[in-house]
N, C-alpha and C positions, 0 to 999 in steps of 0.2 A: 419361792424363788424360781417356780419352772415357769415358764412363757407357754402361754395359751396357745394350742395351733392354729385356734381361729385365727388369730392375729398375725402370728408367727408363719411363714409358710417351710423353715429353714427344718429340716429332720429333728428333733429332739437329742439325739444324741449330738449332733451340730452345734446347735447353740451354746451360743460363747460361757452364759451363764452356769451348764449344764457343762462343760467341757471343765470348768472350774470346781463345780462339785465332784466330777467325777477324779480330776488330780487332786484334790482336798484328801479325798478319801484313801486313795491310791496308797498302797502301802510303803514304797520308798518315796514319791513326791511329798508324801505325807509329813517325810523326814523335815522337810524344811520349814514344819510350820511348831515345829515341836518347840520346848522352853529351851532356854539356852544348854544348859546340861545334856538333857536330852537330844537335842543336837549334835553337839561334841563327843556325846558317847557313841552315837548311831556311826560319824567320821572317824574317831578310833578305833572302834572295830573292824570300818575297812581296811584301815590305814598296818592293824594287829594282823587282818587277813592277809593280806598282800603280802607278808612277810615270809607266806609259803613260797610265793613266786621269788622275790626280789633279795631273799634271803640266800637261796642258793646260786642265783645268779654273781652275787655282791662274794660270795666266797669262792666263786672261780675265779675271781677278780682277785682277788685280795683275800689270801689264808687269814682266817680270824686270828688265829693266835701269832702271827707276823707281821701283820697288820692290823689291828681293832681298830683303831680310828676311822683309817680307811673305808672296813668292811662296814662301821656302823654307820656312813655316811652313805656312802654308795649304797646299803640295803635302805636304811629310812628315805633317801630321795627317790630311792624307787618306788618302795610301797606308797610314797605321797605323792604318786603319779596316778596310781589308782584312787587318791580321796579327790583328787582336780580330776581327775574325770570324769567324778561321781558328783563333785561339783557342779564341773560345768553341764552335765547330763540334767540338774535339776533347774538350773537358771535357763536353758533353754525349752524347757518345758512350760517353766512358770510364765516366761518373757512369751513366748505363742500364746499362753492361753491369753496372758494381763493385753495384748496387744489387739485381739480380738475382743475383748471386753472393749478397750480404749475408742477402738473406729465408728463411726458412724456407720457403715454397709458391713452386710456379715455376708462372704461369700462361700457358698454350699455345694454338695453337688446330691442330684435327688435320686440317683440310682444307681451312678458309676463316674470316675473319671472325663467321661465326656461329655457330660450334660452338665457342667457345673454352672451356678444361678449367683446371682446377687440380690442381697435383701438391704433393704434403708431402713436401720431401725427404727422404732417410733420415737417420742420425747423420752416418754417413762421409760420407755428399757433402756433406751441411751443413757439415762441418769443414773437409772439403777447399775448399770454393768461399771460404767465411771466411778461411781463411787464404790463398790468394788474389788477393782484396779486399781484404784486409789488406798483404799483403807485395805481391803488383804492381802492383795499382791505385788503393792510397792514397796512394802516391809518384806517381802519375804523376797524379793529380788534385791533389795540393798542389803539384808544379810549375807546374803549369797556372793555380791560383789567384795565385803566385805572379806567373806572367807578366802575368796580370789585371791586379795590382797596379803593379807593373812599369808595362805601358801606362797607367795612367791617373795614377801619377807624373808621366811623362814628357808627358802631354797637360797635365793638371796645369801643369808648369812651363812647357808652350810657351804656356798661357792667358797666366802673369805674364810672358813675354818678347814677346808680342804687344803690351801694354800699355804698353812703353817702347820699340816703335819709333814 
């Protein structure tokens, strides 16, 4: 899967293809390529974590034992601000690299910020990164949108359950 640098004039660590392996591997972008379970448990745990933050916040709001409902609404919509933003932290990562696979020019830079270059892929890496794009990182960006959606259901319905305590 690595491009030749004869061919390639773009850094190795640059290229689109390799910028994919290296978030493939990556230990939290990793998250999002995982089975469904695995997935959701990786999001629960944040969602478990945050409940240090969001948990003491939610009870100077609202005494638990005065309030439960309350407190349990106001703490879970909090800590699910840290799984959307764990979210969206992965879909824009996925969505740079898949979008740099997608283009025909990959633009570089060869030693700093100021010298930055453009490369016109060839056919074959062009098809190769497409399909790619296509087949591993447009599943994992429509899961991701999915989860989107997901959380903002779920906030969504704790807006109209707030309303009738």
């Amino acid at each position: 899967m690595e491009q030749q640098s004869s061919v390639c004039p773009v850094p190795r660590e640059q290229q689109p293809i390799n910028e994919y392996q290296q978030l493939k591997e990556s230990c939290f972008f990793g998250w999002a390529r995982l089975d469904v379970q695995g997935y959701i448990k990786k999001l629960g745990w944040i969602w478990l974590w945050s409940w240090l933050i969001a948990g003491p916040l939610a009870a100077a709001s609202f005494a638990p034992l005065t309030y439960p409902g309350q407190f349990m609404l106001c703490g879970a919509g909090g800590a699910s601000i840290f799984v959307a933003l764990s979210v969206l932290r992965l879909y824009l990562g996925w969505s740079y690299v898949g979008s740099r696979l997608q283009r025909e020019t990959v633009f570089y830079e060869e030693s700093g910020w100021y010298d930055g270059q453009t490369w016109q892929k060839t056919e074959e890496i062009l098809a190769r990164d497409r399909l790619v794009a296509t087949y591993e990182v447009e599943p994992i960006l429509l899961r991701l949108k999915r989860t989107g959606v997901y959380l903002a259901i779920v906030a969504f319905g704790g807006s109209l359950i707030w309303n009738f305590l």
